[in-house]
C-alpha positions in Angstrom: -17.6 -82.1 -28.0 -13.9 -81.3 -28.6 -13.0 -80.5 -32.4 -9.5 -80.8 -33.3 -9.6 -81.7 -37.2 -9.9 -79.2 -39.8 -11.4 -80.2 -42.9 -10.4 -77.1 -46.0 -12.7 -76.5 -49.1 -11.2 -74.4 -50.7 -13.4 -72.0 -53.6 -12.0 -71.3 -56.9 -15.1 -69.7 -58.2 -18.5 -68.3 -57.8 -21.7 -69.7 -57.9 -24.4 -67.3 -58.9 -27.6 -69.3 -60.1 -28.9 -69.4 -56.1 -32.2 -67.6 -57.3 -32.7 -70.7 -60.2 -34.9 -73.1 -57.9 -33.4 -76.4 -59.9 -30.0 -75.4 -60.5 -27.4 -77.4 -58.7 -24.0 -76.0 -60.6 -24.3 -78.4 -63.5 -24.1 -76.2 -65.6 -20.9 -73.9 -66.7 -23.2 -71.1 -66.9 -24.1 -71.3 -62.9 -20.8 -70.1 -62.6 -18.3 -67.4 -62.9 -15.2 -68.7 -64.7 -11.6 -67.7 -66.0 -11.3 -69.1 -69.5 -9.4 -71.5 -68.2 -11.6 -73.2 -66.2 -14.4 -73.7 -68.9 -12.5 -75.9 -70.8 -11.5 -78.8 -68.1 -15.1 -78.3 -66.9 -13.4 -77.1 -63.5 -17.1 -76.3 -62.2 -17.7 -79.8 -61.9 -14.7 -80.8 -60.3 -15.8 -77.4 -57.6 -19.3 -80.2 -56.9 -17.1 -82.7 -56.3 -14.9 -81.2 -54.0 -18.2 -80.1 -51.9 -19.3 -83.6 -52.0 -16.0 -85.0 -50.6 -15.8 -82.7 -48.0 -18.9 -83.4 -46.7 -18.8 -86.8 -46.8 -15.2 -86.5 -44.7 -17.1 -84.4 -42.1 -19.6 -87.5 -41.3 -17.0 -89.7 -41.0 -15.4 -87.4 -38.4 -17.6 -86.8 -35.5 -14.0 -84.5 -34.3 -13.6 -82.6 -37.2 -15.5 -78.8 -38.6 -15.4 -78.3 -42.4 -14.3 -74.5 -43.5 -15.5 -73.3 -46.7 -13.1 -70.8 -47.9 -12.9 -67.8 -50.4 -13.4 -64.0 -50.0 -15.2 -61.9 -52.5 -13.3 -62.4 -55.5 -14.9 -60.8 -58.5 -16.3 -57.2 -59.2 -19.4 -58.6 -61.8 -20.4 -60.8 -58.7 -21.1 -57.9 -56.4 -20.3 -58.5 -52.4 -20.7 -62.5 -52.5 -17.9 -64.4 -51.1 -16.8 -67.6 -53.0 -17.2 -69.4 -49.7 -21.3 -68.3 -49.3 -21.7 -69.4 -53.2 -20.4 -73.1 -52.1 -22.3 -73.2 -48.7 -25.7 -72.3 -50.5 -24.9 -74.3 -53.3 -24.0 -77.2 -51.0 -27.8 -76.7 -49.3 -29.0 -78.1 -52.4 -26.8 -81.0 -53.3 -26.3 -82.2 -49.7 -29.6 -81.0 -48.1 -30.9 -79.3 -45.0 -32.2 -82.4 -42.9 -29.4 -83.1 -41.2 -29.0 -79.9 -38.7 -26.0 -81.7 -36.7 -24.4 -81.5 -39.7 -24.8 -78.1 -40.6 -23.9 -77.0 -37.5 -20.2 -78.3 -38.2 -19.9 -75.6 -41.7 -18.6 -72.5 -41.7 -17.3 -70.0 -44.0 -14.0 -68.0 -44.1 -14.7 -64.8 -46.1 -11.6 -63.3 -47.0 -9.1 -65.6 -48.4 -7.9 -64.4 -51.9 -5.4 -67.5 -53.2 -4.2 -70.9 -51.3 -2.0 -69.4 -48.8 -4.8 -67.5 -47.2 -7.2 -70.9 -47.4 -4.3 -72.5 -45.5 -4.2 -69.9 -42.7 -7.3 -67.8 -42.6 -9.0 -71.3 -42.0 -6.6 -72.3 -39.0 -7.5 -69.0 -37.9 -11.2 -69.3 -38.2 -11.0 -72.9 -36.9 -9.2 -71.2 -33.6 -12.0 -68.5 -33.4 -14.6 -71.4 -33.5 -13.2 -74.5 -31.6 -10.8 -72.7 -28.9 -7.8 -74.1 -30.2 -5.7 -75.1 -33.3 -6.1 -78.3 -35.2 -4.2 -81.5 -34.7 -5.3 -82.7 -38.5 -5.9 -81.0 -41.3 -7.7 -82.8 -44.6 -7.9 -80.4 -47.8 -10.1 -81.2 -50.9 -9.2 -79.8 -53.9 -7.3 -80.3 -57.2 -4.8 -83.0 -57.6 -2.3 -80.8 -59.2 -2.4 -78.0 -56.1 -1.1 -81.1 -54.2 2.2 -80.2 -53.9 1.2 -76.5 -53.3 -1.0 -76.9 -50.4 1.4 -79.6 -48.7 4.8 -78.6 -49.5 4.6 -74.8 -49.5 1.8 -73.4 -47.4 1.4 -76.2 -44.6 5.0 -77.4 -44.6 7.3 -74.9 -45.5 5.2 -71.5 -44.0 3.9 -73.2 -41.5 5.8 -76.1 -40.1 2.4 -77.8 -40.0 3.5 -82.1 -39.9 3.5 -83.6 -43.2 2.2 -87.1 -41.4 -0.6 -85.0 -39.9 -2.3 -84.0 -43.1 -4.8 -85.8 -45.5 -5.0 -84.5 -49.4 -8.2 -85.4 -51.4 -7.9 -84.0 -54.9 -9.2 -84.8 -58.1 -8.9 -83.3 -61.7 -10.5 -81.3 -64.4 -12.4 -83.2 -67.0 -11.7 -81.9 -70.1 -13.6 -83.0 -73.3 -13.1 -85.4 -76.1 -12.1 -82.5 -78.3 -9.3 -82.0 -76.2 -5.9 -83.2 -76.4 -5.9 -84.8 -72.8 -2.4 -85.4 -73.1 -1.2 -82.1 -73.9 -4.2 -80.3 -71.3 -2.6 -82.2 -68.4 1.3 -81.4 -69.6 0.2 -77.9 -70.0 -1.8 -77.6 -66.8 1.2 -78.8 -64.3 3.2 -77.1 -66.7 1.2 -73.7 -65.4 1.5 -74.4 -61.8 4.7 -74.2 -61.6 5.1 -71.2 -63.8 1.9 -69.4 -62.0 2.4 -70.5 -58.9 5.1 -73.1 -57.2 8.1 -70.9 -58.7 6.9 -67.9 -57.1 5.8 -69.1 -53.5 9.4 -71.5 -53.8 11.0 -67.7 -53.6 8.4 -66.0 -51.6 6.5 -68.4 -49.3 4.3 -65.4 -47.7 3.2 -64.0 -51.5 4.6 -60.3 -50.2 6.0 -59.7 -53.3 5.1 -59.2 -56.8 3.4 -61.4 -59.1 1.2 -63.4 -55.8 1.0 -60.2 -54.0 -0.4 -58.5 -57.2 -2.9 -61.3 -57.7 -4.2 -60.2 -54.0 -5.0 -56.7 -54.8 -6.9 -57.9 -58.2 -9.1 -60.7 -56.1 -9.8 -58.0 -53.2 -12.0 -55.4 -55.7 -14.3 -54.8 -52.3 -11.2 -54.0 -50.2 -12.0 -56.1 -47.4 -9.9 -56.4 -44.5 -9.8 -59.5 -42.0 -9.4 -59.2 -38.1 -7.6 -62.6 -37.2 -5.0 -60.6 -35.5 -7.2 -60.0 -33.0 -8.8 -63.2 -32.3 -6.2 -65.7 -32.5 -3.3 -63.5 -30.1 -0.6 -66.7 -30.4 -0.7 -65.4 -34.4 -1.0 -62.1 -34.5 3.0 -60.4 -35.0 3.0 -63.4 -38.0 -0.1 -62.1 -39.2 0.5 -58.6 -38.9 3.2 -58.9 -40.6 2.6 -60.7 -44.1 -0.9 -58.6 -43.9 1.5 -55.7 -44.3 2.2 -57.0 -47.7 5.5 -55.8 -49.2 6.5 -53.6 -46.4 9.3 -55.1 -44.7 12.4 -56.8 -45.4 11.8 -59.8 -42.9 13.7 -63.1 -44.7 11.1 -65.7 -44.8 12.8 -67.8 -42.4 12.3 -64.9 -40.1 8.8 -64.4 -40.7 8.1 -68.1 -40.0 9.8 -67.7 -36.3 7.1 -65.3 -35.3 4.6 -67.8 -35.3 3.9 -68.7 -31.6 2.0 -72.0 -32.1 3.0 -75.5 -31.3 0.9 -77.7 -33.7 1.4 -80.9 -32.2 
């Protein structure tokens, strides 16, 4: 069988209620959670982003689905976002179907979007033997524009036509102004995060690279140089964050990979 579509679930938290035989991440307290994601009850958005990617890997035969997310947070101790999903998909989706299972896999170091975006065309390489030809993420609505525009456009001259988005969005309660949650919320992703990778589209550079550091509190370090040879001056180089002077234009040339 020849796999050529890459399905991305990317993690924004960490499950932790694996040792509670009936939990299945309904609850907020399953989780650990930013402030900010408490009130849009963004953990059950997470299930639903596991349940869509699944369901997209049965109707694709072709395709693997990645889990992403390295180990993020100090009070979780060395569990990667992307274990907390796979074992917390075990329970929603089930063990009996092996074939199945035997199309997941976990990326381990990724520590924002960017690194989803290529540490899992990486790890699809080291799994399949070559890159993909189709790439569906599932994740927020409002990361849309992130994921497409900046990190598979822009840094990576990945084809727009040649990528699916399924996203959905927080659910916030009926004590909320829904109106002013949702402003506010866009409002933040461009501030936090499509300003900054407009101007830096690698994250070498203070605030994304300082976000990095603060989501790496193991120190891990990834090999992907090594496995995937076409990549490695590209990756060597923006895993040497902040220490060269390469324009992003120039840092984009040193990819050696036709996608298409």
């Amino acid at each position: 069988m020849v796999f050529d579509r890459l399905i991305i679930l990317p993690c924004h938290s960490i499950w932790k209620a694996q040792s509670i035989q009936a939990a299945t991440g309904q609850s907020s307290d399953e989780w650990h959670l930013a402030s900010f994601q408490i009130e849009g009850h963004d953990h059950l958005c997470f299930i639903d982003h596991i349940r869509k990617s699944f369901d997209e890997l049965k109707r694709n035969p072709h395709a693997l689905l990645i889990i992403s997310g390295g180990q993020t947070k100090a009070e979780a101790g060395p569990i990667s976002e992307a274990l907390s999903y796979y074992q917390l998909a075990q329970r929603l989706i089930g063990t009996a179907d092996e074939n199945l299972l035997r199309r997941v896999f976990l990326e381990e170091y990724a520590r924002d979007s960017l690194e989803n975006v290529i540490f899992l065309i990486c790890r699809f390489y080291e799994i399949a033997g070559l890159y993909p030809k189709f790439i569906t993420v599932v994740g927020f609505e409002f990361k849309k524009s992130r994921f497409l525009k900046y990190h598979l456009a822009q840094a990576l001259d990945f084809p727009e036509s040649l990528v699916e988005y399924i996203g959905n969005a927080p659910l916030p309660g009926p004590e909320i102004d829904h109106e002013q949650y949702f402003s506010s919320l866009v409002a933040a992703e461009k501030k936090h995060a499509l300003d900054h990778f407009a101007t830096d589209l690698y994250g070498l550079r203070a605030p994304l690279q300082d976000k990095r550091k603060q989501r790496d509190p193991f120190n891990r370090h990834h090999g992907y140089e090594s496995s995937n040879p076409k990549m490695k001056e590209f990756l060597s180089i923006i895993k040497n964050l902040g220490n060269n002077n390469l324009a992003d234009e120039e840092i984009k040339n040193r990819l050696q990979v036709s996608w298409t």
